[in-house]
PDB file of N, CA, C and O in Angstrom:
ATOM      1  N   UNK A   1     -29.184 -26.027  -7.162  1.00  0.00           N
ATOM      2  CA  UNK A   1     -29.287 -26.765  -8.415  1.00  0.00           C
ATOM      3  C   UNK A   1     -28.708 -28.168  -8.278  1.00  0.00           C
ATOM      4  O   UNK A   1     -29.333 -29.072  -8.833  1.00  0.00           O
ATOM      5  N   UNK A   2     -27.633 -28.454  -7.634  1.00  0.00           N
ATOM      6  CA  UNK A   2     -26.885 -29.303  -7.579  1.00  0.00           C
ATOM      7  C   UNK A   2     -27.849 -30.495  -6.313  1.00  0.00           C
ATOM      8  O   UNK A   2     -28.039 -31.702  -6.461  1.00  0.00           O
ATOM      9  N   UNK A   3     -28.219 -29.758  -5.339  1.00  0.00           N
ATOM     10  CA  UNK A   3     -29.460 -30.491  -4.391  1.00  0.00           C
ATOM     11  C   UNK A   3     -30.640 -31.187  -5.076  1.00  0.00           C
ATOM     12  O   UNK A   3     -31.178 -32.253  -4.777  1.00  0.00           O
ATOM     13  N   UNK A   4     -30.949 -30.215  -6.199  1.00  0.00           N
ATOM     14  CA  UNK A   4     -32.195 -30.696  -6.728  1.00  0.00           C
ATOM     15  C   UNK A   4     -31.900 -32.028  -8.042  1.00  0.00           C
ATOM     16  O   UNK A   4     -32.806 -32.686  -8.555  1.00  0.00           O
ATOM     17  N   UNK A   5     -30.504 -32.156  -8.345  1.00  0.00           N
ATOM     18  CA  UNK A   5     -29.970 -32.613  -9.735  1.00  0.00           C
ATOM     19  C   UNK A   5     -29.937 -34.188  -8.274  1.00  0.00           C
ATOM     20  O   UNK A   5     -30.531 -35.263  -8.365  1.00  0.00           O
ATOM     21  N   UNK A   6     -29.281 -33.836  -7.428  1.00  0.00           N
ATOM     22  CA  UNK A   6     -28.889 -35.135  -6.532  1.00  0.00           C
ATOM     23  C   UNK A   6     -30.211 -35.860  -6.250  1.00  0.00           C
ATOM     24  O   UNK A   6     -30.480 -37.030  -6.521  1.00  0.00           O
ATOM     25  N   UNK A   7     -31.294 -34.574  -5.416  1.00  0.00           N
ATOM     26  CA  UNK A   7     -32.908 -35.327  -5.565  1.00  0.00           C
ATOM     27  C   UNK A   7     -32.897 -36.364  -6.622  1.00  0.00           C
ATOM     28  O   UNK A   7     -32.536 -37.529  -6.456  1.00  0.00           O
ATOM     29  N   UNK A   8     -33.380 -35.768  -7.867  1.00  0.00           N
ATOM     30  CA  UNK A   8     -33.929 -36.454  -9.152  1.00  0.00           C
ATOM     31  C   UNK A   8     -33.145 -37.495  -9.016  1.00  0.00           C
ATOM     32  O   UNK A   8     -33.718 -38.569  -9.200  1.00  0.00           O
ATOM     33  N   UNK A   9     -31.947 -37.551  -8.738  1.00  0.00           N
ATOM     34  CA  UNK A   9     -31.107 -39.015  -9.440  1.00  0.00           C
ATOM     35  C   UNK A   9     -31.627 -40.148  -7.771  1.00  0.00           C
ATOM     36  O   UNK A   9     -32.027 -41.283  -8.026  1.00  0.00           O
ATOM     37  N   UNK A  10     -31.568 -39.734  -6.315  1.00  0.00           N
ATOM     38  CA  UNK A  10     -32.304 -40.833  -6.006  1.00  0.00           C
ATOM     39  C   UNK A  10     -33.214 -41.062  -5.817  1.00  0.00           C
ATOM     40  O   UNK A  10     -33.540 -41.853  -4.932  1.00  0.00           O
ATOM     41  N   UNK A  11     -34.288 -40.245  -6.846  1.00  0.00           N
ATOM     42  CA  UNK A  11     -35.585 -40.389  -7.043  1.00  0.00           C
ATOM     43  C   UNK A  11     -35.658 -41.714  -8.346  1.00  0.00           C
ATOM     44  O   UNK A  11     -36.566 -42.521  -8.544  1.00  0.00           O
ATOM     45  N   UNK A  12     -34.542 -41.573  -8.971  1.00  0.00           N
ATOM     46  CA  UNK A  12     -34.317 -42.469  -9.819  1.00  0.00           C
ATOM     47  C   UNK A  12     -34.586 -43.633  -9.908  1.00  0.00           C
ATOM     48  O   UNK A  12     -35.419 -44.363 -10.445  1.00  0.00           O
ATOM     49  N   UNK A  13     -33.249 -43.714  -8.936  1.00  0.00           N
ATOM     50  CA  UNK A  13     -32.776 -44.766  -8.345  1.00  0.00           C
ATOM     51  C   UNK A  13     -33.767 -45.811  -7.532  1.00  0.00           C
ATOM     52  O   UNK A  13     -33.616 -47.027  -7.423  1.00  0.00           O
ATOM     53  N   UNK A  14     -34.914 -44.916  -6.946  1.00  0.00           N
ATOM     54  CA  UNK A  14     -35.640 -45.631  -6.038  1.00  0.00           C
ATOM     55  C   UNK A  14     -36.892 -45.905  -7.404  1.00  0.00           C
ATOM     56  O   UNK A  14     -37.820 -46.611  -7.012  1.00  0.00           O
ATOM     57  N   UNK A  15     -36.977 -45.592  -8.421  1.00  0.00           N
ATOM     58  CA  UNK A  15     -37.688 -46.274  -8.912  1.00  0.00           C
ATOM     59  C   UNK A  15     -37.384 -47.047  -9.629  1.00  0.00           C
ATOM     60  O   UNK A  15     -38.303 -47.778  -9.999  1.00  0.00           O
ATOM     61  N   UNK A  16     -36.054 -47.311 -10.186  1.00  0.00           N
ATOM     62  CA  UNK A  16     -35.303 -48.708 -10.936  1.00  0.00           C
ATOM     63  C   UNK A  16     -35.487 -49.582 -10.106  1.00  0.00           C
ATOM     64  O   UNK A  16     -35.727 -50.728 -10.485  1.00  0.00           O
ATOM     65  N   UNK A  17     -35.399 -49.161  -8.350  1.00  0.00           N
ATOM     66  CA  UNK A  17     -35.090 -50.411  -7.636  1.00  0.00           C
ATOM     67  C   UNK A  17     -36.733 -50.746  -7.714  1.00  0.00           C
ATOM     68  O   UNK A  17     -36.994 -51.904  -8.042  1.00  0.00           O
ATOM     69  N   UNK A  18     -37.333 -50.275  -7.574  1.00  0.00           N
ATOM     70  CA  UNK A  18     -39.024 -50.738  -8.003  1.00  0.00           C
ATOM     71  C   UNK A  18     -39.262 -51.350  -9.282  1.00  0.00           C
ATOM     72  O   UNK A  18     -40.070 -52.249  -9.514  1.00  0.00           O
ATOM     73  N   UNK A  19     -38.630 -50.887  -9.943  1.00  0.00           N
ATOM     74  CA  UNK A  19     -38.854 -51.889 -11.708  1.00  0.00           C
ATOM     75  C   UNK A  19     -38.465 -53.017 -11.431  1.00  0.00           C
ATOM     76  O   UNK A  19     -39.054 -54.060 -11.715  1.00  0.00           O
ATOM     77  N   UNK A  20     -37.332 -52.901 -10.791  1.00  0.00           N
ATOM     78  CA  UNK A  20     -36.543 -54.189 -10.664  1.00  0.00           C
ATOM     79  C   UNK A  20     -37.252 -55.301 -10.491  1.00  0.00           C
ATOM     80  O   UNK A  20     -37.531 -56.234 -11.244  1.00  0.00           O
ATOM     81  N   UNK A  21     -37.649 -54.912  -8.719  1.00  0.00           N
ATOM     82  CA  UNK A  21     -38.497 -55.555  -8.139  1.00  0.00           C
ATOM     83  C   UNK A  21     -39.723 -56.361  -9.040  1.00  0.00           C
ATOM     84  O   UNK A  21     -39.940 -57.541  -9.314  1.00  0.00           O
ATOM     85  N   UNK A  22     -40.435 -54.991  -9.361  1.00  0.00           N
ATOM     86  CA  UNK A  22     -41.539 -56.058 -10.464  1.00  0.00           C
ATOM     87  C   UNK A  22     -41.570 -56.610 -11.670  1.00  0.00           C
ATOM     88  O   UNK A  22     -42.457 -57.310 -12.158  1.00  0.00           O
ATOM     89  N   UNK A  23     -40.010 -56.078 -12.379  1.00  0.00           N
ATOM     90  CA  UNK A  23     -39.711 -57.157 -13.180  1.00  0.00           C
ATOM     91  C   UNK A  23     -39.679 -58.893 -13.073  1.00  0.00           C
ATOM     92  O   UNK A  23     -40.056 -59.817 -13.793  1.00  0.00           O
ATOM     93  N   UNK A  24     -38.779 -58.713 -11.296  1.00  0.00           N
ATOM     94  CA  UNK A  24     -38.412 -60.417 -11.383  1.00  0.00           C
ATOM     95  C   UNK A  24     -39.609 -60.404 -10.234  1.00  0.00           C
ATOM     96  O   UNK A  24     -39.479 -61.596  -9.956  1.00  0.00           O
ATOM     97  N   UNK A  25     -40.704 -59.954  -9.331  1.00  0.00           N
ATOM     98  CA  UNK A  25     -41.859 -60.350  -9.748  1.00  0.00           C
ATOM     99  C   UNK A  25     -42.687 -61.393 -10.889  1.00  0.00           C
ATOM    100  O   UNK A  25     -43.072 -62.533 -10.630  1.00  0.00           O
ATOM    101  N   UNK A  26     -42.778 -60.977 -11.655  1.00  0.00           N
ATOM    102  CA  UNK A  26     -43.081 -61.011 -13.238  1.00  0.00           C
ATOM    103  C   UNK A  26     -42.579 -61.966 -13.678  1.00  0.00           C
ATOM    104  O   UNK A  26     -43.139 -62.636 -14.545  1.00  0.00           O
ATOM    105  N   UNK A  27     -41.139 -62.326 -13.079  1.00  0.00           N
ATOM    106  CA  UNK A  27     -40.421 -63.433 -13.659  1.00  0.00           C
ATOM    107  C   UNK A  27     -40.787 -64.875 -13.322  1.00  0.00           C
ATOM    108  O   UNK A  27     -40.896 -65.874 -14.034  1.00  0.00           O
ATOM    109  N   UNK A  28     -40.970 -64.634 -11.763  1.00  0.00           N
ATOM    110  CA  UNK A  28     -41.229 -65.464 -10.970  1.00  0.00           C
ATOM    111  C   UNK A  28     -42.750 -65.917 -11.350  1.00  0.00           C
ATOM    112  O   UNK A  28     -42.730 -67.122 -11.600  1.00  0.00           O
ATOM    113  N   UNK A  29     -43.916 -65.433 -11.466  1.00  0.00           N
ATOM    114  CA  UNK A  29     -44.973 -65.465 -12.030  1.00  0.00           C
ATOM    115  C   UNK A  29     -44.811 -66.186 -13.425  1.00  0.00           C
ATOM    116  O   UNK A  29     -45.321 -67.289 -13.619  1.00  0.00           O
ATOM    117  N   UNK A  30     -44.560 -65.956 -13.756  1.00  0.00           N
ATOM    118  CA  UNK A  30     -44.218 -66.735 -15.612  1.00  0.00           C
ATOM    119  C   UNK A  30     -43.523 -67.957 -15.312  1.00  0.00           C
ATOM    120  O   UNK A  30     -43.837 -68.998 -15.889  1.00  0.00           O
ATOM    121  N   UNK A  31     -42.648 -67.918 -14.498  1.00  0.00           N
ATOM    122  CA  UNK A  31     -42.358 -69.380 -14.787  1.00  0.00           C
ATOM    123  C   UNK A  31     -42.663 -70.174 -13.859  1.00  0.00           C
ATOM    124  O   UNK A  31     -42.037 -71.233 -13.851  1.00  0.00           O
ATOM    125  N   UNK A  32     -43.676 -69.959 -12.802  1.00  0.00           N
ATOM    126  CA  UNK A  32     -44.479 -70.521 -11.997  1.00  0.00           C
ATOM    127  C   UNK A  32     -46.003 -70.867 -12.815  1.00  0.00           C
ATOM    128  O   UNK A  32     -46.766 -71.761 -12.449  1.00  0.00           O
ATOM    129  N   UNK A  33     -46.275 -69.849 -14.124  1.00  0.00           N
ATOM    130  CA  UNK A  33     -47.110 -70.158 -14.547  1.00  0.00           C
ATOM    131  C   UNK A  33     -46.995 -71.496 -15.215  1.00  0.00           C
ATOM    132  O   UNK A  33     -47.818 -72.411 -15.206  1.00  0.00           O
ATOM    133  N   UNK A  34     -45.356 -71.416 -16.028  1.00  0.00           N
ATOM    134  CA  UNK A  34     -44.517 -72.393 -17.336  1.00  0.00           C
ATOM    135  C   UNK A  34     -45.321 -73.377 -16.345  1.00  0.00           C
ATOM    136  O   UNK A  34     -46.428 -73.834 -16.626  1.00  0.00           O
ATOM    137  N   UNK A  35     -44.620 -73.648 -15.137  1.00  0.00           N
ATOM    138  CA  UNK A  35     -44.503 -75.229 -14.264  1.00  0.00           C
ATOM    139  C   UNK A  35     -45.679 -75.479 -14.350  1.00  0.00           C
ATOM    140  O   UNK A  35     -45.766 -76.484 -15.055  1.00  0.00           O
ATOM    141  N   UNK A  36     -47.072 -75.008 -13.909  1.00  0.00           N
ATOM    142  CA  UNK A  36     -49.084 -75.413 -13.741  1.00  0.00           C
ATOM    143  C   UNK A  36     -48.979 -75.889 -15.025  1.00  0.00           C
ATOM    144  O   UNK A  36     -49.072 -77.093 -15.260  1.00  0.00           O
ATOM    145  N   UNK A  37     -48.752 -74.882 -16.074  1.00  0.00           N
ATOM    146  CA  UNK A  37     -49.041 -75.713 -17.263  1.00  0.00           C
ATOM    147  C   UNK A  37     -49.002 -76.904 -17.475  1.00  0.00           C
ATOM    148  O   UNK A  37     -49.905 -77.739 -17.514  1.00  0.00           O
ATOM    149  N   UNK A  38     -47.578 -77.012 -17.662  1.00  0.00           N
ATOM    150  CA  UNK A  38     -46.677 -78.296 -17.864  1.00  0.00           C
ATOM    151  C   UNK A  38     -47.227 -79.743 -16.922  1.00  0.00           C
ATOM    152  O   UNK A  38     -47.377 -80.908 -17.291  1.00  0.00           O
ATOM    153  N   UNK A  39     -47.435 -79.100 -15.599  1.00  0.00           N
ATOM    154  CA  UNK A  39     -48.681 -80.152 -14.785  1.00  0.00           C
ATOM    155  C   UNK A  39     -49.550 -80.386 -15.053  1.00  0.00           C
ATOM    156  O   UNK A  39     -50.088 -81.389 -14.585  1.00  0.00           O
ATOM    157  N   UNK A  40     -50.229 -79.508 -16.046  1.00  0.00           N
ATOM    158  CA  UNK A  40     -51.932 -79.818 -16.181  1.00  0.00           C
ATOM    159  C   UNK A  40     -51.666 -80.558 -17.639  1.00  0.00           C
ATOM    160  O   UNK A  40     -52.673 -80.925 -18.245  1.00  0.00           O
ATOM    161  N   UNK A  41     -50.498 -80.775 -18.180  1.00  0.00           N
ATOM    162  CA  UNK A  41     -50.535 -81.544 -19.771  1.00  0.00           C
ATOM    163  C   UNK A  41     -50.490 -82.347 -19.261  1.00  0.00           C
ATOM    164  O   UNK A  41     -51.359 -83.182 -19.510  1.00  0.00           O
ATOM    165  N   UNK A  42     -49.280 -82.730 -18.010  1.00  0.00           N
ATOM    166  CA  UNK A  42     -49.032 -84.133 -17.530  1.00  0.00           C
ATOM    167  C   UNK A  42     -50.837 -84.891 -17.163  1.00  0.00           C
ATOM    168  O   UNK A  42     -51.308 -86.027 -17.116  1.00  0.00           O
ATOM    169  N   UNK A  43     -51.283 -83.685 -16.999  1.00  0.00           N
ATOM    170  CA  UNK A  43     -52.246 -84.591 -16.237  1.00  0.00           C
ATOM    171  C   UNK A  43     -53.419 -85.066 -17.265  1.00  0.00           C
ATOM    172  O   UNK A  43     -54.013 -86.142 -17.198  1.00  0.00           O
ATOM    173  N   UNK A  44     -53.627 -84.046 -18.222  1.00  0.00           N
ATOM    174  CA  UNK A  44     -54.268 -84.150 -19.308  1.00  0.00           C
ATOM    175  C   UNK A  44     -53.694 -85.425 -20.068  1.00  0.00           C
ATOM    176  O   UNK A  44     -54.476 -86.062 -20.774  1.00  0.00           O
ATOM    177  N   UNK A  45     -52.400 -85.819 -19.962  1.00  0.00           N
ATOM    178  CA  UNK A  45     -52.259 -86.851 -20.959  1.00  0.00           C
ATOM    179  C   UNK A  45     -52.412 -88.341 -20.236  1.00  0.00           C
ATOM    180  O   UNK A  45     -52.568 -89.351 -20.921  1.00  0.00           O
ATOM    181  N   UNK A  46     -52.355 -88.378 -18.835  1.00  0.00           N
ATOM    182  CA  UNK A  46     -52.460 -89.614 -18.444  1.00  0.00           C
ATOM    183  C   UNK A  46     -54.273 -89.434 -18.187  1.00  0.00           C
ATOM    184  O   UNK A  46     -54.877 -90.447 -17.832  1.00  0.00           O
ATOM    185  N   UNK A  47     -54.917 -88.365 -18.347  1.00  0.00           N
ATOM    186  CA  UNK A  47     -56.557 -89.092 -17.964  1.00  0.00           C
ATOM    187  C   UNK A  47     -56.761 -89.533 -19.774  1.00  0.00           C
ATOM    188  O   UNK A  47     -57.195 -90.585 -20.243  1.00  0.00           O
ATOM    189  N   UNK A  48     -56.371 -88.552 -20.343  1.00  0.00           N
ATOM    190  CA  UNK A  48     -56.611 -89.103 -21.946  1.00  0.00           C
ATOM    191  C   UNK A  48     -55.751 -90.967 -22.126  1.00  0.00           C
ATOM    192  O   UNK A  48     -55.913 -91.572 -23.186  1.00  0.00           O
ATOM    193  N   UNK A  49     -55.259 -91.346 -21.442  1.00  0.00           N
ATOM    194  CA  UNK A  49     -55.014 -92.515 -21.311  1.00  0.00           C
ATOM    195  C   UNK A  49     -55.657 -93.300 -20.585  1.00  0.00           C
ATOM    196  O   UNK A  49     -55.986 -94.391 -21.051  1.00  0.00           O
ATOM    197  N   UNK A  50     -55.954 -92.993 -19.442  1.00  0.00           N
ATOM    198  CA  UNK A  50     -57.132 -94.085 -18.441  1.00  0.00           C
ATOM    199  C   UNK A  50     -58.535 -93.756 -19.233  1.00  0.00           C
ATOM    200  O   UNK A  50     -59.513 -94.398 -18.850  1.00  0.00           O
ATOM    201  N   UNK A  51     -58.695 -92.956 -20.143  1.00  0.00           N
ATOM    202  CA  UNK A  51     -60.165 -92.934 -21.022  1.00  0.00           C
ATOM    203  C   UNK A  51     -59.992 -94.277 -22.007  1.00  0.00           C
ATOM    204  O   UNK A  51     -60.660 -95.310 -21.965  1.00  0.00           O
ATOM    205  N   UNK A  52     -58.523 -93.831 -23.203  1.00  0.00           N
ATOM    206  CA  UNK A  52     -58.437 -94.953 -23.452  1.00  0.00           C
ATOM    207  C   UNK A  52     -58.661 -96.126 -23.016  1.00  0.00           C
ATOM    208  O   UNK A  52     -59.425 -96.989 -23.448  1.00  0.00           O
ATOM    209  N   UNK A  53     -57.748 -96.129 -21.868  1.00  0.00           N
ATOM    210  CA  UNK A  53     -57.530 -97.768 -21.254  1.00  0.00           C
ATOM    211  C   UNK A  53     -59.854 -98.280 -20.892  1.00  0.00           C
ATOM    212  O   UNK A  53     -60.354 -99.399 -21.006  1.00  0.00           O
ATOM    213  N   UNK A  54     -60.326 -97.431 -20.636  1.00  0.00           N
ATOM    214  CA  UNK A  54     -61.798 -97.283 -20.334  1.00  0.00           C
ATOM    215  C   UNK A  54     -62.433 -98.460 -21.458  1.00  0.00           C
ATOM    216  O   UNK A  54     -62.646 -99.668 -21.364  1.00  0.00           O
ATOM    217  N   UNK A  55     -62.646 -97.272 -22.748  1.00  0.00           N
ATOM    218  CA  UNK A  55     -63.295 -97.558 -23.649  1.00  0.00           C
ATOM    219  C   UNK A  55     -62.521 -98.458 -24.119  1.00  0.00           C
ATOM    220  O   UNK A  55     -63.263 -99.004 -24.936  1.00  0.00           O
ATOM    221  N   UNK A  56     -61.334 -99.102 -24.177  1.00  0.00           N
ATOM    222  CA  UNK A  56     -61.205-100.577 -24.263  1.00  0.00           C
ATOM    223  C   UNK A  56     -61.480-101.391 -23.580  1.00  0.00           C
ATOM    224  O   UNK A  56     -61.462-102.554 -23.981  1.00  0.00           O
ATOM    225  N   UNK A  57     -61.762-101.137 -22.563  1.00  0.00           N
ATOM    226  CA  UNK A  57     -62.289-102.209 -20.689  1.00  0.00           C
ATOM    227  C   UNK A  57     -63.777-102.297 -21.565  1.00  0.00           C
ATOM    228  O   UNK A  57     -64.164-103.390 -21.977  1.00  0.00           O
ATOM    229  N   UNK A  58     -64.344-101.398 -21.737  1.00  0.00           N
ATOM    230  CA  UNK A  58     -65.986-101.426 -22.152  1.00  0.00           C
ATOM    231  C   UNK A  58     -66.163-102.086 -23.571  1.00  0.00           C
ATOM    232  O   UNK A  58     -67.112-102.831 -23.815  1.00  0.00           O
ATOM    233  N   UNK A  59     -65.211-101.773 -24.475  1.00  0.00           N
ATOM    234  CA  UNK A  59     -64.956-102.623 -26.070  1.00  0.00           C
ATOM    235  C   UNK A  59     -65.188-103.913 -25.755  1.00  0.00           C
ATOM    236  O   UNK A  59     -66.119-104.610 -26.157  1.00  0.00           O
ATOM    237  N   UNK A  60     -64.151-104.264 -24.887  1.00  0.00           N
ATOM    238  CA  UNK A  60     -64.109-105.992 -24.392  1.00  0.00           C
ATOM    239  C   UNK A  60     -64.940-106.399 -23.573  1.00  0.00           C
ATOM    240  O   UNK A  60     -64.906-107.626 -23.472  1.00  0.00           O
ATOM    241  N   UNK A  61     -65.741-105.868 -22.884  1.00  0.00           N
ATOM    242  CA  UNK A  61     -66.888-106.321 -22.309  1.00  0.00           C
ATOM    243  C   UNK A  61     -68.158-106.342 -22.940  1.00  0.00           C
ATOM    244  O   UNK A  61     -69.034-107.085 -22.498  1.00  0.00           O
ATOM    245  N   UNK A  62     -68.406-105.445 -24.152  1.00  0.00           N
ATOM    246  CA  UNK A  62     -69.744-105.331 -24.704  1.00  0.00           C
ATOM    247  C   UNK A  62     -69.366-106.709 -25.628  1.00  0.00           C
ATOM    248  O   UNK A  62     -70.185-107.598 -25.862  1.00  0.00           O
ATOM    249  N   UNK A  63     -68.103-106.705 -26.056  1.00  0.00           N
ATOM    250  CA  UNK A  63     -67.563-107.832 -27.326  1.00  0.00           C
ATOM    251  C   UNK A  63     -68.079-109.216 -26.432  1.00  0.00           C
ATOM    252  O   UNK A  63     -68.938-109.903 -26.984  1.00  0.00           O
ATOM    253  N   UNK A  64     -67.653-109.594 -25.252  1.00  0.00           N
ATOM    254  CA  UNK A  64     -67.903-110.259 -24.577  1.00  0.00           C
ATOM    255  C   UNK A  64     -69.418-110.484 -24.819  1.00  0.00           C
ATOM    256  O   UNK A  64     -69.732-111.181 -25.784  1.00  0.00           O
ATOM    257  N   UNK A  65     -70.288-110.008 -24.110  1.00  0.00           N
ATOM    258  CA  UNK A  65     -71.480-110.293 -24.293  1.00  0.00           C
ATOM    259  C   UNK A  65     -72.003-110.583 -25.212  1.00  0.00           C
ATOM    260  O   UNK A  65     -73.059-111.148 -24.925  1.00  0.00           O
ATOM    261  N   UNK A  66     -71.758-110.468 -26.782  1.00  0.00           N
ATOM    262  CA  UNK A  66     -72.523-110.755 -27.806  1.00  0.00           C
ATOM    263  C   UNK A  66     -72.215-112.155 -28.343  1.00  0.00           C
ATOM    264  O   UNK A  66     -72.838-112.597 -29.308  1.00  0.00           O
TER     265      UNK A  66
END
């Protein structure tokens, strides 16, 4: 009884250490995801600015011509 009570507990054990594991897995994933994000706004906000800066290059050139 006492063999089989010791089993179960590092049967336990070896699967906390597996949660563990894919908890901070998981962790690592999420905030590797946070960082892409956060790159792709950066990047989203400077092309939404060279569009701007664009269609004012093209404002002042069509203005130009007339």
């Amino acid at each position: 009884m006492l063999g089989n009570l010791t089993q179960e507990v590092a049967n336990l054990t070896v699967q906390v250490g597996h949660l563990t594991e894919g908890l901070t897995e998981i962790r690592y994933l999420v905030q590797e995801q946070s960082e892409t994000a956060k790159r792709q706004a950066e990047t989203a906000e400077r092309q939404e600015r060279n569009i701007e800066r664009l269609v004012g290059i093209v404002d002042r050139l069509i203005q130009d011509r007339r």
